[in-house]
N, C-alpha and C positions, 0 to 999 in steps of 0.2 A: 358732296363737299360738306364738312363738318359746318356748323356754327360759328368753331371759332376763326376757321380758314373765312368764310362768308366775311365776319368783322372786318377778316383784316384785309380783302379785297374790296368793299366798299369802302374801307380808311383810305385805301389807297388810290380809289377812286375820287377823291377830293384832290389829286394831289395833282397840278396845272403845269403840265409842258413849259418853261419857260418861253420858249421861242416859236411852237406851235400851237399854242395856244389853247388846247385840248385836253382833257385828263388822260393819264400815263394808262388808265384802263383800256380808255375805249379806243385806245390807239393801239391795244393790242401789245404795248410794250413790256407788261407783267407776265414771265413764265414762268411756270414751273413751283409756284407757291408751293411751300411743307412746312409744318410746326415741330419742330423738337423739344420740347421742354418749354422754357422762355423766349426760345429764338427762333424768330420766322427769318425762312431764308426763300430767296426767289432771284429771279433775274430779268434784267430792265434789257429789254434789247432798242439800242441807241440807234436813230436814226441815220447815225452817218459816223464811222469809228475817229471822226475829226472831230465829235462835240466836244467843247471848251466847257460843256455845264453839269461835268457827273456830279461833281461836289455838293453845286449846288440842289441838284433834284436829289441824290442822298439825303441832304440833310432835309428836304421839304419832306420824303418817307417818315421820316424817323419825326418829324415833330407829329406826319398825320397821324404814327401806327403807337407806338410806344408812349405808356401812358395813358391812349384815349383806348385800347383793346386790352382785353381785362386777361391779364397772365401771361403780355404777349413787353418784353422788358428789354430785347436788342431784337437788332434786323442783320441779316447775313446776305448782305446782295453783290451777288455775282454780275457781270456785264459783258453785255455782247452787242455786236451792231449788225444793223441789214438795213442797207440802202434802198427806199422806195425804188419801186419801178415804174416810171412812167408808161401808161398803155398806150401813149403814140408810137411809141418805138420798139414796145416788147416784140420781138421775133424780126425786128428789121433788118432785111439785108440776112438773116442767118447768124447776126452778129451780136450774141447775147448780150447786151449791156442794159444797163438799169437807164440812168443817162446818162444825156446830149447835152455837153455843152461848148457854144462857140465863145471863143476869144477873137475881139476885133477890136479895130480904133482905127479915124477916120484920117490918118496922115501916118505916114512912116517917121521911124525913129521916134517913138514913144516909147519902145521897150515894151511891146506886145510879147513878142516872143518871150523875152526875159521871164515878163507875169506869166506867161502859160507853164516852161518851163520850171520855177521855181513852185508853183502851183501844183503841179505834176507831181513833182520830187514830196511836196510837204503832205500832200493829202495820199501817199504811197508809205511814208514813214508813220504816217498814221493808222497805217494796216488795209488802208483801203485797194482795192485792185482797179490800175488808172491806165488807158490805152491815150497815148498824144499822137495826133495824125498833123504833120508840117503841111496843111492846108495854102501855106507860098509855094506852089507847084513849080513855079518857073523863078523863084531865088529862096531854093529852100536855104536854111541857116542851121536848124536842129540840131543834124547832125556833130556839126561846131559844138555846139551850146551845151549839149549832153559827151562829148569827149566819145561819143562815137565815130566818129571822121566818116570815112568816104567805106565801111564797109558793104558789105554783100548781104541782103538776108537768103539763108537759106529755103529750098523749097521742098515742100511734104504734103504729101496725097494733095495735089496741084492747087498747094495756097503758100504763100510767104510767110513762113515765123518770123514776126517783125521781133526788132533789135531790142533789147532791151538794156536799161540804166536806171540806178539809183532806185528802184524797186517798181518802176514803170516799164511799159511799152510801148514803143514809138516805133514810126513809119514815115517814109519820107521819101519824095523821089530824089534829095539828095543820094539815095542809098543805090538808087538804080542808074543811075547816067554821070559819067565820069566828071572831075569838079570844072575842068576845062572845056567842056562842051555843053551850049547852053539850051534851055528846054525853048521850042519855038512853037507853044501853041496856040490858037483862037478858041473862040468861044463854046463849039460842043466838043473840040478836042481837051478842054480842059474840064469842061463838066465830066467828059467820061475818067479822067484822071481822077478827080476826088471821087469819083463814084469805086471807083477802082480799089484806093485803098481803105474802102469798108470791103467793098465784097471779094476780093483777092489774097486777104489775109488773114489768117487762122489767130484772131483774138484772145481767143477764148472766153472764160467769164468776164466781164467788167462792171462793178461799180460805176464809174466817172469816164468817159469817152471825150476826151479834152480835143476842140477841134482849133489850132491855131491857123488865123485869117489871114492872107494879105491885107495889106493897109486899102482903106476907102471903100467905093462901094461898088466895087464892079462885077464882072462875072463869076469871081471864083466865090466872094459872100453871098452873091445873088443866089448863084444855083444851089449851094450850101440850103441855105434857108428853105425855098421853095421846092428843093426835092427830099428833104430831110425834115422830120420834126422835131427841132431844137427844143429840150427842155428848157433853154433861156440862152442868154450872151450875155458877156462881161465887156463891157466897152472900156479899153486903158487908154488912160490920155496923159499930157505933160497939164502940167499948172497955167500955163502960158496963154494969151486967148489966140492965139492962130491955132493951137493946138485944138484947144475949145471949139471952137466954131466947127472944125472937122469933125470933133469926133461926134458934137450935135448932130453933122449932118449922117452919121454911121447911125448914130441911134436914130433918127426919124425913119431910115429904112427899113430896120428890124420893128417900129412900129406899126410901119404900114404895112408888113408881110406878118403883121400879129406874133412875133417873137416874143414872149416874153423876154423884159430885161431883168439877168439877176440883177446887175446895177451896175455902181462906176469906177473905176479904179483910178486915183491920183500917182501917178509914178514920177520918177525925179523932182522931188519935192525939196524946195532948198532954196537958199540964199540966191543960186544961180537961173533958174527957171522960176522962182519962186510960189507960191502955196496958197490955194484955197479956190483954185479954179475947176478939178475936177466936184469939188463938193460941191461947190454952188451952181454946176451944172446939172447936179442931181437935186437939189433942190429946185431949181428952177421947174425943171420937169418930172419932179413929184414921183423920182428913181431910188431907190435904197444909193447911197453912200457907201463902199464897201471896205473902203480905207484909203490909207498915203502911205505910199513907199519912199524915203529921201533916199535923192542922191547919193550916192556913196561910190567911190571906186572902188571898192573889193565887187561891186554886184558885175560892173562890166569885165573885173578880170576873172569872173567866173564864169562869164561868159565866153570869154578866150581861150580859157582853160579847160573848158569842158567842164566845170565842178559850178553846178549851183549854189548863190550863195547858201541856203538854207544846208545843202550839204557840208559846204567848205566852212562855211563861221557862223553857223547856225545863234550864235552867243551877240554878232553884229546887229546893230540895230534894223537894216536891212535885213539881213533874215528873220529878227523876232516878228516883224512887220511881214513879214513875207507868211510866215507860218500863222502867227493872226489872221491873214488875210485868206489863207484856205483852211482853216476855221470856222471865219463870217462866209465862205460860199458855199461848204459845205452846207452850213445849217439854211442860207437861203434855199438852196437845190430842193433840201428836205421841204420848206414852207411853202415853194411854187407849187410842187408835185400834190403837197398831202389838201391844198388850199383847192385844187381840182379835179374835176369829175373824170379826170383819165388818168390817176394814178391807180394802181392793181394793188389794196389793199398789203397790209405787211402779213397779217396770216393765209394768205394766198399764195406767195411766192416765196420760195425757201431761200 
């Protein structure tokens, strides 16, 4: 390596992750450095193709490189992303995904679903590759929710290619058992069920493995957890405190099965449930805050419709918040992972 490539990778080694808090060097995120003349060109590869922050680490290069490296007068950065891989889960089940993460909340009708799927859709449009498993085995909804109704997945070299919508993958045993007859399981028939749609379905790669919970905390979150290592959970609650109190009792069990929590999600936020109960239960218990989703009726006719809102009016204030909101989980996903000694380095896995 020249001298002047040397400058300009220690410049850019001063230059601080905003959100992870490490220099952009030793994180491995600088490739491909060349000098042409005046202009050093390289490539930042992003933790997660959902970062909200290229602007800002741009501009933090260019104040380190230009200027302080002598003949070096513009930067030419190209950008790419690759999602950490969690080493609890690499090779799990056969089913390559980077990670795991569960969506729960400790009472029904909170709009869990809703959050997963819209979550799904916005961290999919962001380039990223996202596999959603309807984890309500016995009232799955997905189906509905994503305007795939009651079809059929096809089967190949004896695995399911699950259904696909809005630039995601999903599974669901809506898709196997007719919408009139209803799933009658107990407790290891239904662990074998979620076990089932990891290992029965041809994924393929994945980014983000979004696991949507039944409400509370009974066997299908339990076996979830403890056969599985969750790279964290997203607990969605209403504003309300019955709501609260519930979804408390969702996260003390993911605490005591050592889940990490990414954190909390406020959903129907408004005049009629009204605001500021999901956050002060994440204050209370010293949880990332993840945002507030308000009320709005275009999000549940999107839900009717099959068209999420982030798909259908992505412009509504419910979708800008919806798409904010897998954003901030994306980038926590990336801070769990790279904060612990079982993430598999980014120059290690392609």
């Amino acid at each position: 390596m020249s001298k002047q490539l040397e400058q300009v990778m220690a410049a850019l080694s001063t230059v601080i992750e905003p959100e992870l808090h490490r220099d952009i060097v030793s994180l491995n995120m600088v490739r491909d450095l060349e000098i042409e003349g005046d202009i050093a060109r390289f490539t930042i590869v992003l933790t997660t193709p959902a970062c909200p922050l290229k602007d800002v680490i741009a501009q933090l290069c260019r104040d380190a490189v230009v200027g302080k490296v002598v003949g070096i007068a513009h930067l030419d950065i190209k950008w790419d992303s690759q999602v950490p891989t969690d080493r609890k889960i690499h090779g799990l089940l056969d089913v390559p995904m980077r990670s795991l993460i569960a969506v729960a909340s400790g009472k029904g009708g909170v709009g869990k679903s809703t959050v997963s799927t819209n979550l799904a859709a916005a961290l999919a449009q962001a380039g990223a590759r996202v596999g959603l498993i309807d984890g309500d085995i016995l009232n799955p909804n997905l189906p509905t929710m994503t305007g795939l109704g009651y079809g059929r997945p096809v089967v190949m070299n004896d695995k399911m290619v699950p259904l696909e919508a809005y630039g995601f993958k999903l599974m669901s045993t809506g898709f196997l058992t007719p919408p009139d007859k209803p799933m009658i399981l107990r407790g290891p028939m239904l662990h074998g069920a979620i076990r089932q749609l990891f290992t029965d379905v041809d994924w393929g790669q994945l980014d983000y493995m979004i696991v949507d919970l039944p409400p509370g905390t009974g066997d299908a979150p339990l076996s979830l957890a403890q056969s599985f290592p969750l790279t964290g959970v997203i607990i969605v609650t209403q504003p309300q405190d019955v709501a609260v109190s519930d979804a408390l009792r969702s996260l003390a069990m993911f605490e005591t099965l050592n889940v990490p929590t990414l954190g909390i999600v406020e959903n129907m936020a408004g005049d009629f449930f009204g605001e500021g109960g999901g956050e002060k239960l994440a204050k209370e218990r010293g949880v990332p805050f993840l945002g507030r989703i308000p009320l709005n009726a275009e999000v549940r006719k999107g839900g009717d419709f099959g068209r999420p809102i982030v798909i259908a009016d992505p412009e509504n204030p419910a979708g800008q918040a919806f798409h904010q909101l897998a954003q901030t989980i994306a980038a926590r996903v990336s801070v769990v992972m790279l904060q612990s000694a079982d993430v598999i380095p980014l120059n290690i896995i392609g």
